[in-house]
Backbone bond lengths (Angstrom), bond angles and torsions (degrees), N, CA, C in turn:
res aa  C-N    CA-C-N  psi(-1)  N-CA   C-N-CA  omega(-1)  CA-C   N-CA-C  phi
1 X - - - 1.456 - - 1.533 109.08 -
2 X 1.387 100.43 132.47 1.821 110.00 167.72 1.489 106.75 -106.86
3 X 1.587 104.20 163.84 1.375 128.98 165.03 1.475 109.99 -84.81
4 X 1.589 116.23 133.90 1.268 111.61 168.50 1.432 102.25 -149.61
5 X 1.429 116.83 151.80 1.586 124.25 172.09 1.723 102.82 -119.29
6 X 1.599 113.86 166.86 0.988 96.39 167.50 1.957 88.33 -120.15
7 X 1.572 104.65 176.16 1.488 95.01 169.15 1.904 91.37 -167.12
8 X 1.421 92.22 -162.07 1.516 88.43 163.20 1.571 100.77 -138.07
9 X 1.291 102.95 147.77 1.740 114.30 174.75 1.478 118.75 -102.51
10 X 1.284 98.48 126.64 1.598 106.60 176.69 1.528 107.14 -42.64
11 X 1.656 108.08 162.58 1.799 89.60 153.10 1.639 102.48 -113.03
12 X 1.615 98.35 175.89 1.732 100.31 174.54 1.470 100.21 -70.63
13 X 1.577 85.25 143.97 1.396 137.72 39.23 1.207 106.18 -117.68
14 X 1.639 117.03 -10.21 2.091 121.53 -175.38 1.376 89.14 -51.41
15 X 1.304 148.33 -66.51 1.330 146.08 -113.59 2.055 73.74 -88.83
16 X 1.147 124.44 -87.45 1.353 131.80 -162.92 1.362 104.62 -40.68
17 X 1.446 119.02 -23.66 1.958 111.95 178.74 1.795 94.65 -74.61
18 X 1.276 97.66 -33.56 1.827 88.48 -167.72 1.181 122.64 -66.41
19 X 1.597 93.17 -40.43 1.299 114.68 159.09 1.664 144.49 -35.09
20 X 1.247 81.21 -55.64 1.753 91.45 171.75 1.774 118.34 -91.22
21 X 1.363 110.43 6.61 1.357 131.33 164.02 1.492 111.67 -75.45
22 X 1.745 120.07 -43.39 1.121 119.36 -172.56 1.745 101.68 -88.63
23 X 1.217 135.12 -36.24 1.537 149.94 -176.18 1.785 88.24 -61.89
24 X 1.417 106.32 -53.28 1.980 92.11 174.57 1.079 121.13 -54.62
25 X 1.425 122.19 -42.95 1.681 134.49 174.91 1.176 104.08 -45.27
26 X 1.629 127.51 -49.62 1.325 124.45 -146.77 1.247 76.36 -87.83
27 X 1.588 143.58 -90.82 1.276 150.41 -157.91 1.517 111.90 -21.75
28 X 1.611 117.90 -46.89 1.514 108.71 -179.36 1.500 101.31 -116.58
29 X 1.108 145.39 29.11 1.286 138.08 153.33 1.660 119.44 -131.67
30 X 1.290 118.96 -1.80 1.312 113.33 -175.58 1.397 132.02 67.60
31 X 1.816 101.28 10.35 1.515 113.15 177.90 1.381 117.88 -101.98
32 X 1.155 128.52 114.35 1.820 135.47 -164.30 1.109 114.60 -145.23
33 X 1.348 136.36 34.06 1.119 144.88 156.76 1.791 119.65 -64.74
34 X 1.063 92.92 -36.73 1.845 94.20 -174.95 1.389 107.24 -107.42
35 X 1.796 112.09 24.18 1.654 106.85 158.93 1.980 92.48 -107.72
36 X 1.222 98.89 39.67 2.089 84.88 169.32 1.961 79.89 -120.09
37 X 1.063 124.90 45.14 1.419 131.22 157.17 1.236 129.85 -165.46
38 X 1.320 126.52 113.40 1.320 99.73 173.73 1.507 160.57 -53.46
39 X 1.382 139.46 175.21 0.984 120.53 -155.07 2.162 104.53 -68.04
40 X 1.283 131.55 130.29 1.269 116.88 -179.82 1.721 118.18 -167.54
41 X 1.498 121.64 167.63 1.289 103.56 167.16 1.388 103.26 -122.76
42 X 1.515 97.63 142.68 1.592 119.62 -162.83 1.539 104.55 -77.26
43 X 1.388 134.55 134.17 1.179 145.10 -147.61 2.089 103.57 -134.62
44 X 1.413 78.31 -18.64 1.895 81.39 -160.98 1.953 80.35 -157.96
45 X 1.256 93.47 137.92 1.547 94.75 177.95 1.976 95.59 -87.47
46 X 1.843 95.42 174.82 1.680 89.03 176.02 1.623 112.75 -66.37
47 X 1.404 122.95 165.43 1.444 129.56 -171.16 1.761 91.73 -165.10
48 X 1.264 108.03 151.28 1.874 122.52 -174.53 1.875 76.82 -97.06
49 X 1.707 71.36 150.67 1.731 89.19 163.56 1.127 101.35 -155.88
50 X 1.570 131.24 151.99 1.445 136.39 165.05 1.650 116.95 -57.11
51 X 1.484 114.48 103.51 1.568 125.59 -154.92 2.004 102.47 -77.43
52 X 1.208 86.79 -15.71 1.965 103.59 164.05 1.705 99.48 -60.38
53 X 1.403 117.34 -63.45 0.924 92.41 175.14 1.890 149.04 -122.77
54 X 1.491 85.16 60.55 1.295 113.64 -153.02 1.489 93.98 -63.88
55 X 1.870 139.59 -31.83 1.157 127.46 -178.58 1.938 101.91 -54.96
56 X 0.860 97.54 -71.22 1.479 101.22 171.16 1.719 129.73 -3.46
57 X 1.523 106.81 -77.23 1.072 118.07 133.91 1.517 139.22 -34.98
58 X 1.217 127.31 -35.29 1.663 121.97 155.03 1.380 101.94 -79.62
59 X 1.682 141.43 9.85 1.427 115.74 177.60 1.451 96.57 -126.70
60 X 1.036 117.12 -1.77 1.341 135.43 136.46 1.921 114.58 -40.79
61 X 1.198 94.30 -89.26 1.741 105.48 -174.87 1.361 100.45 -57.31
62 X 1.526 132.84 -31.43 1.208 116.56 171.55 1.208 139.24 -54.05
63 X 1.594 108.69 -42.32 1.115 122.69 170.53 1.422 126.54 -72.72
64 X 2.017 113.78 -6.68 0.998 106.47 -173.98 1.883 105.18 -99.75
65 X 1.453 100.07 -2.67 1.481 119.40 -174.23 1.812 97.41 -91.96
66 X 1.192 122.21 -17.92 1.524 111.45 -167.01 1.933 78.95 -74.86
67 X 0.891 143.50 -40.45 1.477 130.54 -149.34 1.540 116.73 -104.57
68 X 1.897 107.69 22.53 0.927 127.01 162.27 1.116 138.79 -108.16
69 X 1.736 150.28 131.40 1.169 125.15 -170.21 1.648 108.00 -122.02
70 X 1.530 121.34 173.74 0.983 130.28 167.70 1.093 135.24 -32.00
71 X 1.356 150.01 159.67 1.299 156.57 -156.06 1.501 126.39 177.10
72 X 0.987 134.35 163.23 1.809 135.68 -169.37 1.585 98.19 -136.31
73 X 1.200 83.04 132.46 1.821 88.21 -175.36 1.842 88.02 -134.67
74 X 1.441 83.26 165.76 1.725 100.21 -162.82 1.517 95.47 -134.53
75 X 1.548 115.26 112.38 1.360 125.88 163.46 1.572 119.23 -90.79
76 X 1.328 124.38 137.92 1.307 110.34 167.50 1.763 97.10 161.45
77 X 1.648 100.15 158.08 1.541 114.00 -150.36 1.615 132.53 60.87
78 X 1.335 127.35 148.69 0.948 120.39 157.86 1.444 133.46 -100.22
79 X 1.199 117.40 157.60 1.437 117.38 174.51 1.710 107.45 -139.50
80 X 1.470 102.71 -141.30 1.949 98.81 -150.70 2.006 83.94 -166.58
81 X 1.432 86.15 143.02 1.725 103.51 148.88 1.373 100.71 -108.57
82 X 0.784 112.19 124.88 1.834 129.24 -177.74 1.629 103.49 26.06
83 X 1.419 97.90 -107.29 1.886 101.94 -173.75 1.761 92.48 -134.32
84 X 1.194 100.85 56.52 1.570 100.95 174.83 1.857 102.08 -148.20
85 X 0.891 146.29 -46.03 1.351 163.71 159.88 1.732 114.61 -67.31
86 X 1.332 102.81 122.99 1.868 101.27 145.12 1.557 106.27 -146.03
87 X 1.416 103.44 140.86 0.809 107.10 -173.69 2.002 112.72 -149.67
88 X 1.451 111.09 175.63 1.584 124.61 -158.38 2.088 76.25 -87.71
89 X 1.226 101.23 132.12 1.710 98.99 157.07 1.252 128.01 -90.36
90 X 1.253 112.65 119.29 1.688 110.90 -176.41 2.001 97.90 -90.72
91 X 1.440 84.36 138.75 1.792 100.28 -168.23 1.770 106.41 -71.69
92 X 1.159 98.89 146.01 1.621 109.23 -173.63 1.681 100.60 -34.38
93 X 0.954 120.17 152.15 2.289 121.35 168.34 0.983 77.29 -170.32
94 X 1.886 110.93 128.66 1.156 147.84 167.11 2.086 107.17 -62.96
95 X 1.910 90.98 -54.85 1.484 104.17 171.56 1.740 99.82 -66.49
96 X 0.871 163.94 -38.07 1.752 151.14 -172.06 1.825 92.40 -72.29
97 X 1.068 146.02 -34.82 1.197 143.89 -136.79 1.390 85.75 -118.16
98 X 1.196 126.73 -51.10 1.841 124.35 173.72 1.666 108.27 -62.17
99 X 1.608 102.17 -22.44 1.779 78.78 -174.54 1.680 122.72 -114.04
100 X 1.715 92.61 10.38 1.579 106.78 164.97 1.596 108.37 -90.13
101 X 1.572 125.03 -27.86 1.084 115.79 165.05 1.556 128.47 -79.13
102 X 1.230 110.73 -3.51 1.457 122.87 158.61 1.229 126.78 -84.20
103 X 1.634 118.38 -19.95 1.212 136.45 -164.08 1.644 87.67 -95.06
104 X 1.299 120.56 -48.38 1.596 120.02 -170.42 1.107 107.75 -76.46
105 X 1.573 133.66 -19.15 1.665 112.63 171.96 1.565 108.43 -82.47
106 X 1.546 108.50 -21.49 1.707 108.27 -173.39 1.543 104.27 -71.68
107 X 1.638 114.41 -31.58 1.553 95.78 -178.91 1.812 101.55 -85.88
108 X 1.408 112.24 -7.02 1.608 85.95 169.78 1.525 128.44 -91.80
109 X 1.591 104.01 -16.18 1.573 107.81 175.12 2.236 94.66 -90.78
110 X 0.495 87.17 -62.78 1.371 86.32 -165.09 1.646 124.95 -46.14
111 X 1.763 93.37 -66.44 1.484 75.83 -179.54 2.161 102.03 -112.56
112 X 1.056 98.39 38.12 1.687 105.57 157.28 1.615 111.38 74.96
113 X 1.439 109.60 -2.48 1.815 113.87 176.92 1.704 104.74 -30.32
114 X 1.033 107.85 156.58 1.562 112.33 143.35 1.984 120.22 -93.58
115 X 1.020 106.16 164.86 1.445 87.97 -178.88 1.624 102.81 -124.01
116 X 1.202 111.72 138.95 1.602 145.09 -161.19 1.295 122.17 -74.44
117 X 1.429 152.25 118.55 0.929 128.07 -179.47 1.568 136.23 -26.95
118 X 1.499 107.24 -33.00 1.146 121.19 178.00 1.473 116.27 -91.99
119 X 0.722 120.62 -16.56 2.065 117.69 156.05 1.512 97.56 -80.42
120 X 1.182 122.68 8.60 1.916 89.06 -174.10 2.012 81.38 -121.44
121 X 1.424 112.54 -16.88 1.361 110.18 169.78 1.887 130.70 -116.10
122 X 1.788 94.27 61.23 1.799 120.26 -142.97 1.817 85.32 -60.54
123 X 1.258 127.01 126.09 1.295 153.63 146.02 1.419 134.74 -111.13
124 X 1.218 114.06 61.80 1.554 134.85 -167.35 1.651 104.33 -48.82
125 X 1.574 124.16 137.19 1.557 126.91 -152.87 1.820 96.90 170.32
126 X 0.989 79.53 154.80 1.990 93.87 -174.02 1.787 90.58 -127.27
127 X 1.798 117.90 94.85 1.408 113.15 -179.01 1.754 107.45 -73.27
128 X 1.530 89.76 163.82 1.439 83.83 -163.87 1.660 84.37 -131.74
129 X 1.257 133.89 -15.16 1.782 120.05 -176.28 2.053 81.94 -177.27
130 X 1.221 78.03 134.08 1.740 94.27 165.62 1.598 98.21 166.42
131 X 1.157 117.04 175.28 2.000 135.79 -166.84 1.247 88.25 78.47
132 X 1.621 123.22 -97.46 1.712 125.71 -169.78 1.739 112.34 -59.78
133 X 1.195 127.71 -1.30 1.477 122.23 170.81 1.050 98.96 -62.79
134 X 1.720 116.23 126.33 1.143 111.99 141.40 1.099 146.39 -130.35
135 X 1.508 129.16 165.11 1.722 104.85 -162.24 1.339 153.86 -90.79
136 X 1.661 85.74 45.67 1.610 103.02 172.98 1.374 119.96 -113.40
137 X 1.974 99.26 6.40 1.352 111.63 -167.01 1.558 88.11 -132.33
138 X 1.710 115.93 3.38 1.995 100.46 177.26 1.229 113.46 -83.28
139 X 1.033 137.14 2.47 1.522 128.47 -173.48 1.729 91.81 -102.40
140 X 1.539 131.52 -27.79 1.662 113.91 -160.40 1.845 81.32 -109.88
141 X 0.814 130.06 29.60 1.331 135.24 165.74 1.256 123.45 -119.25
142 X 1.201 124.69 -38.51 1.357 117.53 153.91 1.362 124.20 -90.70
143 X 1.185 153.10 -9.34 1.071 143.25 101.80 1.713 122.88 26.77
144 X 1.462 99.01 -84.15 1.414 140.66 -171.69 1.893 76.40 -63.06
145 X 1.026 132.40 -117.05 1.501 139.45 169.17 1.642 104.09 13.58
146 X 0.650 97.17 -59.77 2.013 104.95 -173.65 1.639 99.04 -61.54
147 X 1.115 114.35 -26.53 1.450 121.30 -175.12 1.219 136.05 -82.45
148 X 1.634 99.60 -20.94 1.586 152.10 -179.90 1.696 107.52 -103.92
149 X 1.123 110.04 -10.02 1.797 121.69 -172.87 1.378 97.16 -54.12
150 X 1.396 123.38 143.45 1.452 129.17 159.73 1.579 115.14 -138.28
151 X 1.074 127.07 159.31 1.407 140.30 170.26 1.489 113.37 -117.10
152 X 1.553 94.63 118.62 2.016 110.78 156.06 1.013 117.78 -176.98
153 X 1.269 118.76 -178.07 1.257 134.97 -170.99 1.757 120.61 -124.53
154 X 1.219 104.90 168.41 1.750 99.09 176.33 1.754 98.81 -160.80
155 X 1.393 109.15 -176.49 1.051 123.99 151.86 1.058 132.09 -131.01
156 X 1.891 98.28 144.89 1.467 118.81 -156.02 1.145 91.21 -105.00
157 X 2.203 110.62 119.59 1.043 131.88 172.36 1.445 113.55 -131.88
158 X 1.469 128.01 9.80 1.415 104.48 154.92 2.141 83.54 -155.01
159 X 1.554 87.97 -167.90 1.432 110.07 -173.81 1.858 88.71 -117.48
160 X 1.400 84.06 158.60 1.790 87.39 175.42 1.782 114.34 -145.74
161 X 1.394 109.95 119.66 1.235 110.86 -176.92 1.413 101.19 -71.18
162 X 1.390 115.25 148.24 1.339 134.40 -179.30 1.367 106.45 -112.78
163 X 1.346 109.09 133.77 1.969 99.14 165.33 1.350 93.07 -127.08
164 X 1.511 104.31 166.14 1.119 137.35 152.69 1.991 143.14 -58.17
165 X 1.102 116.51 70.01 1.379 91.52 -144.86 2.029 80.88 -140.16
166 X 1.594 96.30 146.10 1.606 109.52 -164.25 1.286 132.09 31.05
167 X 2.042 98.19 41.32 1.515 113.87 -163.70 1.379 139.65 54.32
168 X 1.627 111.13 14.44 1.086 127.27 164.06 1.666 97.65 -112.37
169 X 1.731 95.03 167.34 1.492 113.47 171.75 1.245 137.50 -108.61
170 X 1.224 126.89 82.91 1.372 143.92 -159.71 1.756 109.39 -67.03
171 X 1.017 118.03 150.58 1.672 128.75 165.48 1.493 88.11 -92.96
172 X 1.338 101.99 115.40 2.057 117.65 178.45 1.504 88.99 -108.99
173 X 1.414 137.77 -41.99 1.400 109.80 -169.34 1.648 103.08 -158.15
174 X 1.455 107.72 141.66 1.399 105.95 158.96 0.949 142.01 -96.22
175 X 1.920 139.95 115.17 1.106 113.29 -170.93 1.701 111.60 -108.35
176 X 1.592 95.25 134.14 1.863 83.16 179.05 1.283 126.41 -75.75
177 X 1.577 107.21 -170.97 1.690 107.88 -169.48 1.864 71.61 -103.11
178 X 1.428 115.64 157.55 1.482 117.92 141.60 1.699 127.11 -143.79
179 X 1.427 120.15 20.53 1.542 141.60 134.80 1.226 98.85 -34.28
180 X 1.581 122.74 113.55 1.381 123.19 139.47 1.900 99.09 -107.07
181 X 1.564 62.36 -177.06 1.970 95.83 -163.59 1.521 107.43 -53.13
């Protein structure tokens, strides 16, 4: 059994601004926990799957991506889960919020997930330092983050399976949207 998430990935240059937001964190705070992933917003929390039959599973998500279409999502500001989280805010989308709740009944009828506290409470966000934050260092860390804040947008044209692999989290596959208007 492997670990896999699904999410969606910015493209460059968002992904490399976020990027070098979290590489600052680590450089002046010693927090690097959320560079063993890339920069992204989580769509499907991690779940094991049998890596035998992991094609399966991408023709799976494929088919659940052919009946999806494009969308524009708007990143910008930061915010916080209490004093444990900071993170990039991804802007309210009616379409991001319709297609994680479509995404969470397909992994529960289809391929048998359970669903997570956090798919049943979807808060779309690009984290930037949390697990090793700690809170004698969250107030000069986000700070620092707010300072590093950027605003944009992109378009969201596929989903991307994530694996697990030498305890980091790799982008293993992309699946596109191909629903047009």
């Amino acid at each position: 059994m492997e670990k896999y998430f699904l999410a969606i990935l910015p493209p460059e240059p968002i992904m490399g601004q976020a990027e070098a937001i979290k590489l600052g964190i680590k450089e002046k705070f010693g927090v690097k926990y959320a560079l063993k992933s890339p920069a992204h917003i989580t769509l499907k929390m991690p779940f094991s799957y049998n890596e035998v039959k992991e094609n399966v599973l991408i023709d799976q998500l494929k088919a659940f991506a052919s009946s999806q279409k494009e969308f524009a999502l708007k990143i910008g500001g930061i915010a916080t889960f209490g004093n444990r989280v900071i993170f990039l805010n991804v802007k309210k989308n009616e379409l991001l919020v319709k297609l994680q709740a479509d995404l969470k009944q397909f992994c529960k009828k289809t391929l048998l997930l359970n669903d997570e506290l956090s798919d049943r409470n979807f808060h779309p966000h690009m984290t930037l330092a949390f697990k090793d934050l700690k809170p004698s260092v969250f107030g000069e860390v986000l700070e620092y983050a707010k300072t590093q804040s950027f605003e944009s947008e992109f378009s969201v044209k596929d989903l991307v399976l994530l694996k697990r692999v030498d305890h980091r989290w790799i982008a293993h596959f992309r699946v596109p949207f191909f629903k047009s208007d």
